[in-house]
Each structure stands twice: as structure tokens, then as C-alpha cells.
Backbone bond lengths (Angstrom), bond angles and torsions (degrees), N, CA, C in turn:
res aa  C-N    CA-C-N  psi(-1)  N-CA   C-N-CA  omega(-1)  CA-C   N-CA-C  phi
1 X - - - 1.467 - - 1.521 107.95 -
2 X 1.430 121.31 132.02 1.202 114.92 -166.79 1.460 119.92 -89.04
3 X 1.258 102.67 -14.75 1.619 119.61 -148.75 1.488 94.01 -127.43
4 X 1.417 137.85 123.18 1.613 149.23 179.63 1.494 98.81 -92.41
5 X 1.476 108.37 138.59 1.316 123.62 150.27 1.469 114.49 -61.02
6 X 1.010 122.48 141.35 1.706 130.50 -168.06 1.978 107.28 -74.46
7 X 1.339 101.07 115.39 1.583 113.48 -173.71 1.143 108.76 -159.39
8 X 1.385 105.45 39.64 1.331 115.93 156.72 1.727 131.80 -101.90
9 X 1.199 134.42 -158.06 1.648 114.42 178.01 1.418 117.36 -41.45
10 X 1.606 105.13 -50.16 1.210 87.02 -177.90 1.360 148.75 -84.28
11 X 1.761 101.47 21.82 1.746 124.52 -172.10 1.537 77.32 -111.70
12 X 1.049 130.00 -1.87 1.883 104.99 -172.00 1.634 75.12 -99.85
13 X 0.877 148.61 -100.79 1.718 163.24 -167.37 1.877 94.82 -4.75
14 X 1.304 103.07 -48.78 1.309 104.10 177.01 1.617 121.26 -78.28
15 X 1.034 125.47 -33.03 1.089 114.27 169.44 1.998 126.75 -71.94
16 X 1.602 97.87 -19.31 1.272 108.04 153.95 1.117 132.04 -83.90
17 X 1.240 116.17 -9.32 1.619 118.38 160.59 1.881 103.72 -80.65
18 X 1.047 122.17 -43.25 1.685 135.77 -170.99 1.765 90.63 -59.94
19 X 1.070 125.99 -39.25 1.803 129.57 -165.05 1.654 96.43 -86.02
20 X 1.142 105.62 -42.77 1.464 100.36 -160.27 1.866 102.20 -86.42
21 X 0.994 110.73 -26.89 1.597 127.39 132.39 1.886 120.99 -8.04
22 X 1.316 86.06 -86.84 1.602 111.40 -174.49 1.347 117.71 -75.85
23 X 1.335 100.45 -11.11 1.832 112.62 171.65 1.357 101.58 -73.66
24 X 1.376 133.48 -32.79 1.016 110.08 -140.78 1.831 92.80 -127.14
25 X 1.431 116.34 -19.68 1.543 106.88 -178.78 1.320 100.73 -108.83
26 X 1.300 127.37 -7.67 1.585 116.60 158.31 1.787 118.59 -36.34
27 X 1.267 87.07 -49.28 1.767 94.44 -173.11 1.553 86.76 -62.48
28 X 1.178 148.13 -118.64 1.396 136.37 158.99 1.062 140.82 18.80
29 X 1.435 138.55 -20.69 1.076 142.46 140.68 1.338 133.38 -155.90
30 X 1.347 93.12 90.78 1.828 117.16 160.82 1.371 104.24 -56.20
31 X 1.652 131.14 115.45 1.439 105.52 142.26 1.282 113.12 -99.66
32 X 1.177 158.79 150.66 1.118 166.88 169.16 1.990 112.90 -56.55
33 X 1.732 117.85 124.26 1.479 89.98 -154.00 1.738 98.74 -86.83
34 X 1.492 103.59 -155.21 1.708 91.62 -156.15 1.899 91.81 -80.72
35 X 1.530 112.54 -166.03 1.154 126.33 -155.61 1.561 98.39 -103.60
36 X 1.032 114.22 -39.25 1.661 122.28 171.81 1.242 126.49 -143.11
37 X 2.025 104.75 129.35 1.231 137.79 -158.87 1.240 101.45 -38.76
38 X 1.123 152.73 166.72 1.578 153.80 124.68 1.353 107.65 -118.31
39 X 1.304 117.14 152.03 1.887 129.77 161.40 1.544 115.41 -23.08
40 X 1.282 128.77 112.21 1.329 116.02 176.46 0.989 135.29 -51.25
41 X 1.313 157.31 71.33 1.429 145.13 128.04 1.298 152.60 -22.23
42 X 1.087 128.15 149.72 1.786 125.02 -122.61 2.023 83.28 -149.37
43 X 1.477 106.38 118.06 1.275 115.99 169.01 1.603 104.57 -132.49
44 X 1.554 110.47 154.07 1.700 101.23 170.16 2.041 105.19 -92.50
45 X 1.090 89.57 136.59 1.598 110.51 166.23 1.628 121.32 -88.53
46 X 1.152 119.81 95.95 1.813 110.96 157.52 1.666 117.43 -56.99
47 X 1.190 106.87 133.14 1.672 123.18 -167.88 1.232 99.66 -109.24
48 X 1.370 135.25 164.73 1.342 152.27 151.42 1.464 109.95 91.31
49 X 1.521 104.01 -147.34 2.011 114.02 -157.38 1.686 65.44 -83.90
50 X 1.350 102.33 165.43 1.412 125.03 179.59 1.388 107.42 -124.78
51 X 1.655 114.72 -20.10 1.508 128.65 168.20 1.300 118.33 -82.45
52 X 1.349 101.94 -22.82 1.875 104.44 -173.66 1.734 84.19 -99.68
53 X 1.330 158.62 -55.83 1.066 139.98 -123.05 1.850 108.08 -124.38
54 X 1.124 112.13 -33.02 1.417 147.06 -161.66 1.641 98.06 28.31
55 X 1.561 115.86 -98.82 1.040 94.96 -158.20 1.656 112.87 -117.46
56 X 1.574 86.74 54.59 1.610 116.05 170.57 1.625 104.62 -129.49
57 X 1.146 115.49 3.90 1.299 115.80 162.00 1.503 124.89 -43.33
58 X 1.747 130.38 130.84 1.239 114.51 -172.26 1.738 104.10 -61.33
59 X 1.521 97.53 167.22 1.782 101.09 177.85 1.805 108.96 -122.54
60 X 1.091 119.78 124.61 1.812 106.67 -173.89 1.735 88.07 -123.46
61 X 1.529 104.38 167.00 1.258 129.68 -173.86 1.604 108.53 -73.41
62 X 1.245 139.43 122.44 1.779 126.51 142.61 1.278 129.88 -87.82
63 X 1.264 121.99 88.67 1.607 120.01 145.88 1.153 134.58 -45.39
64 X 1.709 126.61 133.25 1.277 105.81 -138.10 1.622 97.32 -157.52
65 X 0.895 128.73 51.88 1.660 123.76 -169.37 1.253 119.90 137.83
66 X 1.518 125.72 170.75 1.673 123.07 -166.81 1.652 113.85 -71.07
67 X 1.361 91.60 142.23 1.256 114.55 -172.86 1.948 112.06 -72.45
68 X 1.372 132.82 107.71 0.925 152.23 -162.93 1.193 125.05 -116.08
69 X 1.159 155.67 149.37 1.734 142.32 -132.33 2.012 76.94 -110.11
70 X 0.930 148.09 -31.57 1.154 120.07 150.49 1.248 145.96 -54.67
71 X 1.537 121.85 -5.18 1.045 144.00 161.68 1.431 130.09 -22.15
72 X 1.614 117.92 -73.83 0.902 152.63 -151.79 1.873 91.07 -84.07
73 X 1.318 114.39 -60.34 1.439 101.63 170.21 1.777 135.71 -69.12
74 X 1.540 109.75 -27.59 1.293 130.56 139.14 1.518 111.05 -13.64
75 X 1.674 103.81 -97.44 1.719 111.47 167.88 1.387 117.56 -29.72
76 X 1.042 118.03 -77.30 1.332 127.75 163.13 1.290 117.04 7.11
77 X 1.682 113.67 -79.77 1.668 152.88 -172.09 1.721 91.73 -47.23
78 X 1.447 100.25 -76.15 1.528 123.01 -172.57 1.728 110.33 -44.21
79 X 1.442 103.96 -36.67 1.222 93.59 -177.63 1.778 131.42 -87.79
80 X 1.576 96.03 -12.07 1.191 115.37 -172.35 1.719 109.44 -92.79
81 X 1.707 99.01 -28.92 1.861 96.25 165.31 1.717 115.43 -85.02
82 X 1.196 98.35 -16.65 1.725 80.62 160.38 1.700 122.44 -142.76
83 X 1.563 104.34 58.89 1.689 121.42 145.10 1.363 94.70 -67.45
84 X 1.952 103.83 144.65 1.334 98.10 -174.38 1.465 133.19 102.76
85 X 1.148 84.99 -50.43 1.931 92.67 166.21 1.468 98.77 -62.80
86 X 1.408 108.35 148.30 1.568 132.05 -159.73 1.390 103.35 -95.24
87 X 1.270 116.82 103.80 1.503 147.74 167.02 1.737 98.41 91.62
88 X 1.123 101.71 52.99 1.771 99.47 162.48 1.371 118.65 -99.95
89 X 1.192 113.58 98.88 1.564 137.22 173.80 1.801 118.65 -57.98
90 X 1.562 124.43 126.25 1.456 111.53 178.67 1.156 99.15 -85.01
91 X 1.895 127.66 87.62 1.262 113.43 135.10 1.481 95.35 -142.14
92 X 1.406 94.79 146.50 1.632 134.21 -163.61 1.667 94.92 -92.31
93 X 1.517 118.11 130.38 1.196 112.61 171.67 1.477 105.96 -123.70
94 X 1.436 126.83 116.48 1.500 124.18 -128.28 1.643 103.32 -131.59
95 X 1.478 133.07 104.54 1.347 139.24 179.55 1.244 111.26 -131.49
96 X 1.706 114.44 108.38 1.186 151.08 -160.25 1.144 132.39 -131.04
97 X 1.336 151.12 126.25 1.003 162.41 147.58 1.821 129.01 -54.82
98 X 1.507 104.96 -22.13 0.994 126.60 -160.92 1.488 126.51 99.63
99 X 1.486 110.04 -152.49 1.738 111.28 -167.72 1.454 91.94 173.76
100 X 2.223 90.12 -148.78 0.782 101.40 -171.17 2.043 105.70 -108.73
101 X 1.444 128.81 176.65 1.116 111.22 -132.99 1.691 87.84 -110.64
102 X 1.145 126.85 -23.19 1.531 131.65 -167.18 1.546 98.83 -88.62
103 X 1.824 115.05 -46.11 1.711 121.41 152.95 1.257 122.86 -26.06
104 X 1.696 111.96 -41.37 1.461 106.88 -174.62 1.026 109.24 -98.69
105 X 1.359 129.49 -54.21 1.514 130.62 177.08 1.990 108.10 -36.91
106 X 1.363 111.00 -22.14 1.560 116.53 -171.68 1.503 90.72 -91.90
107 X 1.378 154.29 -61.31 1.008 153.83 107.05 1.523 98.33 52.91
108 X 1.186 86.31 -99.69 2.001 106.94 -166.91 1.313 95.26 -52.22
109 X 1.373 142.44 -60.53 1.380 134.18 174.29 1.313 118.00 -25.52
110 X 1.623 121.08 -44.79 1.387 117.33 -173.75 1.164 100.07 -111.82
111 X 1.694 133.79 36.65 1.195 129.70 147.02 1.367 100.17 -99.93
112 X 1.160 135.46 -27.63 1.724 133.18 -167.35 1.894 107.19 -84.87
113 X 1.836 87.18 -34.45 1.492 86.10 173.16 1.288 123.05 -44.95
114 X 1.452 112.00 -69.31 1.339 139.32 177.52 1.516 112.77 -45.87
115 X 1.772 117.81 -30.96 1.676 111.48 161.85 1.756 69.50 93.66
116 X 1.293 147.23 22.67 1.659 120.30 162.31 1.354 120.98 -81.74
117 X 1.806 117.91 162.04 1.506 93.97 -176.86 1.649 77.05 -117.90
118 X 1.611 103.55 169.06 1.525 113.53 -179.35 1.780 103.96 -133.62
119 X 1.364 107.02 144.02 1.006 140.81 -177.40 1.282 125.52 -109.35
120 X 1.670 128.13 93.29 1.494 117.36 158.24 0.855 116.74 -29.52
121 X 1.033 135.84 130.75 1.776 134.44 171.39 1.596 94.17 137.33
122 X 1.849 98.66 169.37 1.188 135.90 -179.84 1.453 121.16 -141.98
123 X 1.289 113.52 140.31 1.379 122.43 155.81 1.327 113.67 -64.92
124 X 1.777 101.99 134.06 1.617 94.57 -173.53 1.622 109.73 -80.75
125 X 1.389 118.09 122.28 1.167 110.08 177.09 1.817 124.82 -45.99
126 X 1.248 101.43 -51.46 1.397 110.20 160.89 1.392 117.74 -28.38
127 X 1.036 109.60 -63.50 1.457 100.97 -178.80 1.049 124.27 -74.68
128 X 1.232 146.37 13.08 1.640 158.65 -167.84 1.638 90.41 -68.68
129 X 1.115 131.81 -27.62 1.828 115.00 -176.07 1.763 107.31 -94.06
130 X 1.358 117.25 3.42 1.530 118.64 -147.43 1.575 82.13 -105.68
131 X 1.182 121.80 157.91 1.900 139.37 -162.45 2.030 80.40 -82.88
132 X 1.083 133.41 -59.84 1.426 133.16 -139.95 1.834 96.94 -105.26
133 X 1.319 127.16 130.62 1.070 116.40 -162.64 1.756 103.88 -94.87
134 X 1.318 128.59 151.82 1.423 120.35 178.22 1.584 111.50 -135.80
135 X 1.501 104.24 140.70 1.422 103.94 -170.84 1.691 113.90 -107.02
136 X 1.199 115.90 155.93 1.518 112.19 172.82 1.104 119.19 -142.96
137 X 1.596 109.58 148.46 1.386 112.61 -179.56 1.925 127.99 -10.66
138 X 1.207 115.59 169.05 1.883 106.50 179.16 1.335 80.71 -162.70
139 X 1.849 106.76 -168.10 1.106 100.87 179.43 1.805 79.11 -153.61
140 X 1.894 97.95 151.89 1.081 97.83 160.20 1.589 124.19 -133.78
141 X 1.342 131.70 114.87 1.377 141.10 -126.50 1.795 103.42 -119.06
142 X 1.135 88.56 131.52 1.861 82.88 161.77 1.299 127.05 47.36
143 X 1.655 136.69 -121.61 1.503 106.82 172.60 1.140 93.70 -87.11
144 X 1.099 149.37 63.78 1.750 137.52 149.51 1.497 95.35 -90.16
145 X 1.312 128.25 -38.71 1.396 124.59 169.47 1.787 115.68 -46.43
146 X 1.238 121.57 -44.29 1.364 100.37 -179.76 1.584 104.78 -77.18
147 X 1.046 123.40 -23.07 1.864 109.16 173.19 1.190 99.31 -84.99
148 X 1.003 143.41 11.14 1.780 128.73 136.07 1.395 125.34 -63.89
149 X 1.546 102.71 -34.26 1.407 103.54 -153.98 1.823 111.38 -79.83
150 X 1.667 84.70 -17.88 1.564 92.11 161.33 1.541 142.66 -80.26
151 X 1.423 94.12 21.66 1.697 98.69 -176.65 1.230 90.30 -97.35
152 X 1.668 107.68 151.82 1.630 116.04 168.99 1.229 123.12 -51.91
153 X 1.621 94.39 -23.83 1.742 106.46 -172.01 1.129 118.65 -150.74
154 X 1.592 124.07 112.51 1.424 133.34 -153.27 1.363 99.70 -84.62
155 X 1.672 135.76 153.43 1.559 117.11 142.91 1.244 95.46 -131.12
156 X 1.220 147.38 -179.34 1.593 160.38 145.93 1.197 109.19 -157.91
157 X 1.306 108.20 90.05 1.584 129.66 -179.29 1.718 116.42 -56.05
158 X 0.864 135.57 158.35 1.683 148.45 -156.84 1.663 106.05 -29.65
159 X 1.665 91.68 -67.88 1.778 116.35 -160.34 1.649 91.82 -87.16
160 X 1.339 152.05 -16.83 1.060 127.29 -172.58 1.648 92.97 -101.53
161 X 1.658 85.20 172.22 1.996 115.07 -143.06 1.607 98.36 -117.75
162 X 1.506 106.92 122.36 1.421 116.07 170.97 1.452 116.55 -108.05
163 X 1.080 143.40 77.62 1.475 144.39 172.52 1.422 123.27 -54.37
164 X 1.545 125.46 148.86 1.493 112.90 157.95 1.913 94.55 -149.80
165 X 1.417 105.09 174.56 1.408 119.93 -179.83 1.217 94.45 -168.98
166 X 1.498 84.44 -177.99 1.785 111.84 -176.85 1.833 101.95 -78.18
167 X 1.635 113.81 142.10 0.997 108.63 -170.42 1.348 111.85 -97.58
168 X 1.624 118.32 147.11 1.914 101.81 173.98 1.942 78.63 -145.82
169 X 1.600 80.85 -166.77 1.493 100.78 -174.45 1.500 97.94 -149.06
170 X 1.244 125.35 157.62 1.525 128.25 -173.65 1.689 101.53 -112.98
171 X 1.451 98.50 145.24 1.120 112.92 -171.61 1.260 121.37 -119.37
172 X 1.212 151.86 165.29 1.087 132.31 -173.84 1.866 101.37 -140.39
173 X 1.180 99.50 114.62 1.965 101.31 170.61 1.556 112.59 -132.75
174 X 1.227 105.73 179.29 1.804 118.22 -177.15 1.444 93.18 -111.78
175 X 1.806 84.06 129.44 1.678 82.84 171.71 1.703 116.82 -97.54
176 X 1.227 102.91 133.77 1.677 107.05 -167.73 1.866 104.42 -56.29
177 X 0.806 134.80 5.37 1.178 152.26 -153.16 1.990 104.22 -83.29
178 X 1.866 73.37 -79.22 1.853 97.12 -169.25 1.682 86.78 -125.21
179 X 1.127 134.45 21.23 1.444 130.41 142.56 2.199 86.95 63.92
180 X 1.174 101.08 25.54 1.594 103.36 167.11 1.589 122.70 -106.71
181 X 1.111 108.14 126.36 1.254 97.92 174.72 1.708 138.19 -65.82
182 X 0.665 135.30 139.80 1.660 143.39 -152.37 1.645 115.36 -145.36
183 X 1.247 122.74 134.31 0.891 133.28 151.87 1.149 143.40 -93.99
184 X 1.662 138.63 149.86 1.335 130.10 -170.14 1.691 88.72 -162.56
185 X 1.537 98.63 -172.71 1.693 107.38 -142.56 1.710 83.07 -127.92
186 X 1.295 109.21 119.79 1.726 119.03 163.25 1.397 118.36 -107.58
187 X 1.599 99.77 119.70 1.553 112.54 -159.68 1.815 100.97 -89.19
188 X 1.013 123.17 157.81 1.357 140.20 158.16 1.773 124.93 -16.68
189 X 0.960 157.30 96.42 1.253 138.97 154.17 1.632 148.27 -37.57
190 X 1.627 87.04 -31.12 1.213 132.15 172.83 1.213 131.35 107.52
191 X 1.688 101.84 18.78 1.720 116.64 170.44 1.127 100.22 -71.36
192 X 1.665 127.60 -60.69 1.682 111.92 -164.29 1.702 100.87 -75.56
193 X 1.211 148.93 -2.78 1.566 149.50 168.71 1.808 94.58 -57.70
194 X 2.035 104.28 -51.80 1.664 83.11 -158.54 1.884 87.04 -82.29
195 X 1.082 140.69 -41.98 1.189 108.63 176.01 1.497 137.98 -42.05
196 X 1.823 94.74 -31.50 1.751 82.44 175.62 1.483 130.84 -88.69
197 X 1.892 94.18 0.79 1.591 104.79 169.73 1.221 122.58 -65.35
198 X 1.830 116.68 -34.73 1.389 163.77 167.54 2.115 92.90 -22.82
199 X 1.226 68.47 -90.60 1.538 101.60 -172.87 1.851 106.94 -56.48
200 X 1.201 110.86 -30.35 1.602 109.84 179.86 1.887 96.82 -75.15
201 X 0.989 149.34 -55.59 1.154 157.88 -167.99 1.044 87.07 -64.43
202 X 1.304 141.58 -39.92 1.608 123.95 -161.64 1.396 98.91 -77.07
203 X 1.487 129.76 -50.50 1.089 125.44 172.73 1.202 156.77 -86.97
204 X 1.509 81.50 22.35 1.658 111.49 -176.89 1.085 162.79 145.00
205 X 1.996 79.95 -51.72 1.401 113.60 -171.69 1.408 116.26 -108.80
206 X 1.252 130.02 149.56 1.520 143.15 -169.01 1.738 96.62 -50.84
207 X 1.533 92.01 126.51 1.706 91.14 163.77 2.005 102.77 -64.37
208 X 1.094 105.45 -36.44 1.694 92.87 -158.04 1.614 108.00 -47.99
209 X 1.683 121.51 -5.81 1.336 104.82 177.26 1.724 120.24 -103.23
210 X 1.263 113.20 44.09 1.269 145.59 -160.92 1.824 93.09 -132.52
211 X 1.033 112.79 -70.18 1.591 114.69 -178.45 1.320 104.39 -52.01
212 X 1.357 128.65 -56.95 1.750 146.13 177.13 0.955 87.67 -45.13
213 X 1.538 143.08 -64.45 1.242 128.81 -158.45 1.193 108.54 -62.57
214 X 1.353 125.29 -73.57 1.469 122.31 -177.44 1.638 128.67 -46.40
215 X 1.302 119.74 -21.19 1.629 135.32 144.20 1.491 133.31 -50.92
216 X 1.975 97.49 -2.15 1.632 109.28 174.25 1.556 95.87 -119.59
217 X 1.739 93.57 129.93 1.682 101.00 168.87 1.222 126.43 -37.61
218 X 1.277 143.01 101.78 1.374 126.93 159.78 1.554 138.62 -1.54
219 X 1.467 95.74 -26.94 1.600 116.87 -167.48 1.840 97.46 -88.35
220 X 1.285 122.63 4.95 1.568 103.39 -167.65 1.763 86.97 -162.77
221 X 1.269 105.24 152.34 1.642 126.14 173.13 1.172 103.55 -88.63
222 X 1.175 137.30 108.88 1.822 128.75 145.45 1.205 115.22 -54.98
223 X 1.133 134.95 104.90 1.393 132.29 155.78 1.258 118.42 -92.56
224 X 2.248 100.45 122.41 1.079 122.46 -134.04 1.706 100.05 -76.99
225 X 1.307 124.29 176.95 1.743 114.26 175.91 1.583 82.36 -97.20
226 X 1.379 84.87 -179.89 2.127 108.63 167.14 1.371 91.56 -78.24
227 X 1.460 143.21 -47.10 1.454 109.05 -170.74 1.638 104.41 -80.66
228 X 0.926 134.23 14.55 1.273 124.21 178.71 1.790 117.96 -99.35
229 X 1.598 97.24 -41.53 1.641 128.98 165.90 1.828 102.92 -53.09
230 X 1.603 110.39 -38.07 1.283 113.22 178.38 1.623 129.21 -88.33
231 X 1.801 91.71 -26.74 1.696 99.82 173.30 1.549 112.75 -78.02
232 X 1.348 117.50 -21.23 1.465 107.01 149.60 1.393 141.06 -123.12
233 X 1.760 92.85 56.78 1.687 91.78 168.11 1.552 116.57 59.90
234 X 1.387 114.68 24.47 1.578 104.20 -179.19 0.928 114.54 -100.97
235 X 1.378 151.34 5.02 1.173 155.66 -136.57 1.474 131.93 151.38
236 X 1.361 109.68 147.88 2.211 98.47 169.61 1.732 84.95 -114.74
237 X 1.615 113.55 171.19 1.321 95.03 174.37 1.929 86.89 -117.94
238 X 1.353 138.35 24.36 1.404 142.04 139.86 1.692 102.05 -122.00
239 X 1.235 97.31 174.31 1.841 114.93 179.62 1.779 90.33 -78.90
């Protein structure tokens, strides 16, 4: 790629204005995210006073839905038709449900590539007509955590939600029975565990929250604490 997303002083200044931001209207505005997952999609967001900057306002990325083995080339696409656009900053502001797990881990690769940092959180849509931009809580779920772990620079501010569990994949067979087809959930062996320990060390973060994960039923999200987000290196919840 010839052309860098902007992550230089003046994407660090901004992303500490974006944290110090979310510190403070998180408490203030929770929206609750939608009710059902859709395919992630990727729009640019204008940030800041809209009266002081207008249309020199910085611009950052929204991620926005489950992570899908098209994913990773998706981002990709999006990011390469608009390098270039005037004040586009590499940080990813990332609300997820999860996906699939090789999608995200590919994901995070071309978030670390790129040097972006990502942010739980959201721009409040609501406010898209208002001069001052405001962010709210997000959530990032299941493997949406390993395409976090690939940003250069983690945040997950107070009120937004980091989940993990045991990983499976659904399968689909005929049961010799009633000759119906049926589905059920095939768990790990522990080849993709040491790969995703692999890949967690590479980017940072403690394999031991890879083992934790797989030590939570499939059937339920742990949502992780701040000392837990902190005992393995996954995150700051300010810059």
C-alpha cells in the first residue's frame, strides 16, 4: 500500500482527545446496541467541533457488525478506496458481536499492519446532525476480541463490554435416525487454542486469556473485568 493512514502526532493528539471524549459521555450515553448481528460494515466518521473545524474535521473508520470470513477482505477494499481522503486517521472504532475466528485473527493482522489503534465504542448515530460529535458505549464479543488484539493500540473505555468463551463452530449432519438434518457445535482440540496463543503473544497480549476463554461454557459470554482486561495486556480503558 503506498499511501498510510495518518498515525502520526497528529492521530496520537486525536485519539486522546476521542478517549478523553468517551470518558466522560459514556456515563451519559449508553445506547443500547441493535438486537440483531448483521455483516460488518465499515463507514468513515467526522469527529470533533463541526463549528470550529467543518470540513477539516478529523475522519476515523466505524466497524460495525459480525465478523465474517469476508471481512478481512471487505476492510481491506474500504481501506484502500479511501487512503487519501483528507484527515483520515488509523483508528478503528469497533462494535461487535463477534464472528468467525481465523476472520478475526486476519482482521487484527491488517489492523496492526496499518499501525491503527481501535476503540470499543461508537459514534452516536443520533447525533450525526449535532455541531459536537458524541460517542457511546459498544461492545466487543467473542472473536471480535482477537481483531482487537491486533490494533497497535487498544482502548475499551469504562461502559463498553469485552466478552470471551469457549470457541466452537456449527456443523451441520443427517441424523441416521429420522434421515433429518441437524446441527451441533464442534469444539476445539486444541490446535486452533495453540494457534490463538501463537498469535496473542505476537500481539501483545497474555496467552493465559485464550485458556480462560476456553474454560467458559460456550453457552454464556464472560464479560471480562478491568483487572482482568489489564492482567492480560488487552487494553487501556483511556490513551
Amino acid at each position: 500500500m503506498s499511501k498510510q493512514l495518518r498515525c502520526e502526532r497528529r492521530g496520537v493528539s486525536l485519539l486522546k482527545s476521542i478517549c478523553l471524549s468517551l470518558g466522560c459521555l459514556l456515563v451519559l450515553a449508553v445506547v443500547p446496541p441493535p438486537a440483531r448481528a448483521q455483516e460488518m460494515t465499515f463507514r468513515l466518521v467526522s469527529v470533533g467541533n463541526r463549528a470550529r473545524c467543518g470540513n477539516t474535521c478529523p475522519v476515523v473508520i466505524s466497524a460495525e457488525g459480525e465478523i465474517t470470513n469476508n471481512t478481512p477482505s471487505s476492510f481491506l477494499s474500504f481501506v484502500e478506496s479511501n487512503v487519501g481522503t483528507n484527515n483520515l486517521h488509523a483508528i478503528v472504532f469497533l462494535d461487535s458481536p463477534g464472528g468467525k475466528v481465523l476472520a478475526s485473527m486476519e482482521f487484527g493482522k491488517i489492523l496492526r499492519e496499518l499501525g491503527a489503534a481501535a476503540i470499543v465504542g461508537r459514534v452516536d448515530p443520533a447525533a450525526a446532525n449535532r455541531r459536537l460529535s458524541e460517542f457511546v458505549a459498544a461492545r466487543c464479543l467473542s472473536a471480535c476480541v482477537y481483531a482487537l488484539m491486533g490494533a497497535k493500540k487498544r482502548v475499551i473505555p469504562p461502559q463498553s463490554l469485552v466478552g470471551i468463551h469457549r470457541m466452537f463452530t456449527y456443523v451441520d449432519a443427517a441424523d441416521p435416525d429420522s434421515s433429518t438434518v441437524v446441527r451441533y457445535r464442534r469444539y476445539d482440540n486444541g490446535e486452533m487454542a495453540a494457534v490463538l496463543e501463537r498469535y496473542t503473544w505476537a500481539m501483545g497480549v497474555s496467552p493465559e486469556l485464550i485458556a480462560m476463554a476456553e474454560r467458559i461454557s460456550s453457552d454464556r459470554i464472560h464479560i471480562m473485568s478491568r483487572a482482568e482486561i489489564a492482567r492480560f495486556h488487552l487494553a487501556s480503558s483511556k490513551f
